[in-house]
N, C-alpha and C positions, 0 to 999 in steps of 0.2 A: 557428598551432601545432596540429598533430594531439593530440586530447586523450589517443593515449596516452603524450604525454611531457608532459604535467601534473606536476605535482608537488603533490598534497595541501599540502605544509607552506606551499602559499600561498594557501592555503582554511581557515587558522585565526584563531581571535581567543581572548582570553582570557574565561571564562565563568568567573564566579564561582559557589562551591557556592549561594551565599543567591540567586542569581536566577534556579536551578531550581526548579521549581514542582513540590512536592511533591503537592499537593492540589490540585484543580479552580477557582475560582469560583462562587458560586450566586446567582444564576443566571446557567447557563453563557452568556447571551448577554449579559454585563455583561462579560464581560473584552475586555481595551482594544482597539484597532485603530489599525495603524499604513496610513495610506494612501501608495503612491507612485504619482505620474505625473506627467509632463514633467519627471523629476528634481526635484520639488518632495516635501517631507516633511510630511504633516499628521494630526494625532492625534485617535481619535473611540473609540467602541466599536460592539462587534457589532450591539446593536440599531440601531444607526442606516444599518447598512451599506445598506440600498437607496440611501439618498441618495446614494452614490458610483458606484452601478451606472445607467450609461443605461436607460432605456426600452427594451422588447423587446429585451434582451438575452437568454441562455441560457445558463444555469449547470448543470454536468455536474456529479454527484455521484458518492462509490463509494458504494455501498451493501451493501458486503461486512458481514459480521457477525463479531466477536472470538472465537473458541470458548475453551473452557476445557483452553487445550494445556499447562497443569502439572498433573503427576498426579504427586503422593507415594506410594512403597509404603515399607514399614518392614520389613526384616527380623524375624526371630524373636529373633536377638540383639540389637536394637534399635535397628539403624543405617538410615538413612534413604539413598531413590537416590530422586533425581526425576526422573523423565521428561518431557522437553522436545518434545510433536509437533510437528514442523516442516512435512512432508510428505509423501500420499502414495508410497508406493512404486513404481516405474515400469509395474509389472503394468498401473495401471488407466489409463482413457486421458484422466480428469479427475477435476477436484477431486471431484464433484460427486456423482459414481458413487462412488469411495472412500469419500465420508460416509455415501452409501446402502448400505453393507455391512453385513449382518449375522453374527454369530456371532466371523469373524475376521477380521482387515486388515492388511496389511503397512504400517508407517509407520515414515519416516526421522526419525529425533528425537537431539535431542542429551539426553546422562547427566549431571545431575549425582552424583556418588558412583562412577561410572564402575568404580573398585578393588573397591569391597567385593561387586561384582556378579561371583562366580567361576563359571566355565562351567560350564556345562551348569545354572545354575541358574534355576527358573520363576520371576520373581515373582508375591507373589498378593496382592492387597487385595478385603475384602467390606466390604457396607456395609448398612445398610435404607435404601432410598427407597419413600416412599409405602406404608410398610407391605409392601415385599418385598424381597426378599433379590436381590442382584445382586454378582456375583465376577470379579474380573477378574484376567488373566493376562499375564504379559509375560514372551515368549522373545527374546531373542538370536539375530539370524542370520548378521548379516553385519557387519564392520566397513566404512566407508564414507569418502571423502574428508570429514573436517569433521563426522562425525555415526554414527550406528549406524542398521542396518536391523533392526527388530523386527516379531518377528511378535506382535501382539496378537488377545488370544480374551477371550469373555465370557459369561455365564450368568444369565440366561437369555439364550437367541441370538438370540430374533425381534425384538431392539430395534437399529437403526444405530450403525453406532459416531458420528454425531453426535448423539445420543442418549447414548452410551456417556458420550461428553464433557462435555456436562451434566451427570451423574449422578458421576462420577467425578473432574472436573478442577475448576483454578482459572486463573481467568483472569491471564496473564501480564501483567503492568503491567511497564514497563521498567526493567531495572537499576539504571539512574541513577537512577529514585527515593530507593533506597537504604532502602525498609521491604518489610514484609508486605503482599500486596493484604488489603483489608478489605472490608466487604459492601458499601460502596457506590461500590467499583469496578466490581461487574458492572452497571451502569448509566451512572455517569459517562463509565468508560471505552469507551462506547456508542455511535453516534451513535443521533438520534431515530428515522431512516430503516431503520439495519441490517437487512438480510433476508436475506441469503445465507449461512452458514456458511463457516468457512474459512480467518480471517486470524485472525497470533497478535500481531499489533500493529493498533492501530485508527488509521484515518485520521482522523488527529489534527484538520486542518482543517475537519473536520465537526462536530466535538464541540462549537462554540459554537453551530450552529445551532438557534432553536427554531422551535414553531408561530408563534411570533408573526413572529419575520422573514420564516416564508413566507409568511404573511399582508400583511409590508409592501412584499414581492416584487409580490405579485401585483397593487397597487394599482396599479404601473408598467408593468403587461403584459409583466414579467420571468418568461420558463419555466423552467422547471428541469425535467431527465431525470435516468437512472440511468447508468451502466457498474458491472459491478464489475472489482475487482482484489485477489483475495486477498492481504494484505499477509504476508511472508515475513519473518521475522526478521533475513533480509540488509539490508532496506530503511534500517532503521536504524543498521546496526551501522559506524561509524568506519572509515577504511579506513587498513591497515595498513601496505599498502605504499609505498614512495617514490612509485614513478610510479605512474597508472594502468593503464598495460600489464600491470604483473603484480598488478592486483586484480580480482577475479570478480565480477561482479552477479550476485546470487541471482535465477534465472529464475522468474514468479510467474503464476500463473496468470488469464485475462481470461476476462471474460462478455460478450459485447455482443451486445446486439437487432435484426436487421433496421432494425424502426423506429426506434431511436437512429441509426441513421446516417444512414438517408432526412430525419430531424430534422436532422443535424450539415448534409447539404448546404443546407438551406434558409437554416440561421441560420449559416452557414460562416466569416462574416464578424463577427460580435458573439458567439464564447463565451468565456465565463469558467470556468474547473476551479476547482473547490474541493477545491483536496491536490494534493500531487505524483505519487500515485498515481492519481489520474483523468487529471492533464494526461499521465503517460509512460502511458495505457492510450491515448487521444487521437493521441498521435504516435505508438504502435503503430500504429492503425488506417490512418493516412497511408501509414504504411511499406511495410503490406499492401498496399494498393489498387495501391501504385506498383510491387509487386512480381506483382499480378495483374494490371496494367494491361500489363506488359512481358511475362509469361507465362502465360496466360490457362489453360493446362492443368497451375498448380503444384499440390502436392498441401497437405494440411492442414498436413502435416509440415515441410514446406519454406517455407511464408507465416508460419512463424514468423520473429521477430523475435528475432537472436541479439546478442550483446554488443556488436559493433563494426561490423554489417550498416550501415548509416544514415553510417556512413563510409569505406564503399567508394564506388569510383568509378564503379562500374556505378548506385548509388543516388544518393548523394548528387550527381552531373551533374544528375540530372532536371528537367524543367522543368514536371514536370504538378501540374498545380492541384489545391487540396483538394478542390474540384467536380469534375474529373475522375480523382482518386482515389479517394474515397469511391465514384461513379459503377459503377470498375473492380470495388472492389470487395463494392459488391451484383451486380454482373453475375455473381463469380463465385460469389459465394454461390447464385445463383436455380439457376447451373449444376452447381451438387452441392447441391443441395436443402436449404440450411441455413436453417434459421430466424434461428440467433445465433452470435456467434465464438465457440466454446469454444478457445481457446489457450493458446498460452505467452509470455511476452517477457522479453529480458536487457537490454530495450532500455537504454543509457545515454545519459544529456543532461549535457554539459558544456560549456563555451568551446569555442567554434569549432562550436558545433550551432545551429541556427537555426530556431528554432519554427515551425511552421508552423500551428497548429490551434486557436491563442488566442488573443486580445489582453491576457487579464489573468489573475493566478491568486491563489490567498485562501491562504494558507500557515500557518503556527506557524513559529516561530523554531527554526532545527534546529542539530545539535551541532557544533561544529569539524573538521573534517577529514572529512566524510560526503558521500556521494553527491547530498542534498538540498543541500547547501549548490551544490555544483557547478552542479544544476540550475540554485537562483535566479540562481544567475550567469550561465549560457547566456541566460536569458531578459532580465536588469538590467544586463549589464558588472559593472564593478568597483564601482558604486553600494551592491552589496551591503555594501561594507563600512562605508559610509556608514550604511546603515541600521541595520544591528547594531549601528552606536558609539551610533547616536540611541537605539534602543533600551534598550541597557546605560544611557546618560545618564537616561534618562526611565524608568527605574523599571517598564519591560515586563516580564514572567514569558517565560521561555523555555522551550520544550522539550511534551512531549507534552500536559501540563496547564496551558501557559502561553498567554498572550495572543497574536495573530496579525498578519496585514499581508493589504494588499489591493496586488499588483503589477501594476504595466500595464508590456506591454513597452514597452521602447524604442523610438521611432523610427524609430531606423537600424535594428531590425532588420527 
């Protein structure tokens, strides 16, 4: 089956509100761990995880950073609009550059209070940090499929508006929580690694990592690298529609290194992702290679990775190897002079897609009817649902603060 005639309502299970996980673990590397391979089910926690990972294996992490994309203003009359930054404006030509803006920046965000915000009106919030005074602005430009386009300004101008974000926001913890973020989310909901700015959801499968596991990595001759992948609020969000055809994957922005990929060919054959958002930045890359491997003079614009590319027929026939993808595409990077991929991807992984860039991937338990859930299935069959009942049975925590799984593909794939 082509997975735009999926049907989500066969990617649900019943999650009860008590085995959402409100709050984190401490410490974060004690929450449980659920192992699968050869279709066999066995139960341990995070610290213990090297034991399940081979020797000289290769673990990709995101290493993207959470910003603080809610900013409350309060009217004069005292009604509150919260600004939800999602991303970017189309003006700039990456994440990366937009964060480096000063003064002003155009960003696409969702409103909460939407009504009480009447046209042509500025909003303004001031604050003291650090003993000075900083004012921020928020105009109204554009109404937008799913979102508003805002032109944001600030005072003093020579600080970034990722600077702005610090100074101004609060880190978005997900819905489903169902409280207040509090101060010791801007750390829990962290990982130890984060470096990059950018993502308004954290890659969740990171967040049991500590110093101490990398330490019990390294006693196995287990490497670990970076990719980022700014995470989008799409990532997470339930999908609405019946089939997958008429549901959109929020396009997210990728970072990757030269050297991570000259890395990926060496150890081609033994990597593990940790998050769903490293393994779909991964099978980006494949995507690329095989899209520069077949047109060696595409441009930046066109080696992106759009929603349903990977199930066309011109790609998905292919027969070229990770070795000679990855290959194609340092070739074409040497020949436009790029150091790292600054991109974009919609890429989707569902049934009927076929991994090509892992053998095993370290996850959290994700929500009913969601694009992640599709993934772990592309990668396990229908074991998923296996997994989940053992989970739900055995008293696992689910969801962005809850306990995790270590997946090996399957066989046949």
């Amino acid at each position: 089956m082509h997975p735009k005639n999926i049907s989500i309502e066969d990617f649900t299970y019943s999650l009860p509100e008590e085995r959402i996980a409100r709050f984190p673990v401490s410490p974060r590397d004690t929450s449980k761990l659920l192992v699968y391979k050869n279709e066999t089910i066995e139960q341990s926690v995070y610290n213990k995880i090297a034991e399940y990972i081979p020797d000289n294996s290769l673990l990709i992490f995101n290493n993207t950073k959470v910003v603080e994309a809610r900013i409350l203003f309060q009217k004069p009359t005292g009604g509150v609009i919260e600004i939800f930054c999602l991303e970017p404006g189309n003006i700039y030509p990456d994440l990366t550059t937009a964060m480096l803006q000063k003064g002003t920046v155009q960003w696409q965000c969702l409103i909460g209070g939407a009504s009480k915000w009447k046209h042509g009106m500025i909003l303004e919030k001031t604050i003291l940090h650090n003993g000075n005074k900083h004012t921020l602005y928020a105009k109204m430009k554009e109404r937008l499929p799913g979102c508003f386009l805002l032109e944001i300004s600030w005072q003093p101008a020579d600080v970034s508006f990722a600077e702005v974000l610090h100074i101004f926001g609060i880190i978005p913890i997900p819905p489903y929580l169902k409280r207040e973020t509090v101060k010791e989310d801007g750390s829990n909901y962290q990982t130890i690694y984060a470096k990059h700015d950018g993502s308004v959801a954290a890659p969740t499968a990171g967040l049991h990592f500590t110093t101490a596991i990398f330490e019990s990595l390294k006693t196995k001759n287990i490497e670990h690298n970076f990719v980022t992948l700014h995470v989008g609020a799409g990532t997470f969000k339930p999908v609405k529609a019946g089939r997958m055809l008429d549901h959109e994957m929020h396009a997210e922005f990728i970072d990757v290194s030269k050297s991570v990929i000259e890395q990926l060919i060496q150890n081609h054959n033994r990597v593990i992702a940790v998050g769903t958002t490293s393994l779909r930045t991964l099978e980006t890359l494949y995507w690329m290679g095989v899209k520069a491997a077949s047109h060696p003079g595409i441009s930046l614009h066109d080696i992106e990775i759009q929603q349903w590319d990977v199930y066309n027929d011109y790609l998905k026939n292919t027969s070229i190897t990770v070795e000679q993808s990855l290959s194609a595409l340092l070739a074409w990077m040497g020949k436009n002079n790029l150091e790292k991929i600054l991109s974009k991807t919609q890429i989707l992984i569902a049934p009927g897609y076929k991994i090509k860039m892992i053998n095993a991937l370290i996850t959290n338990f994700h929500q009913p009817q969601s694009t992640l859930l599709l993934l772990v299935a592309a990668l396990i069959g229908n074991d998923w649902k296996r997994i989940y009942n053992y989970a739900l049975q055995n008293d696992f925590r689910f969801l962005s603060y809850g306990d995790g799984c270590l997946l090996w593909k399957r066989d046949n794939d």
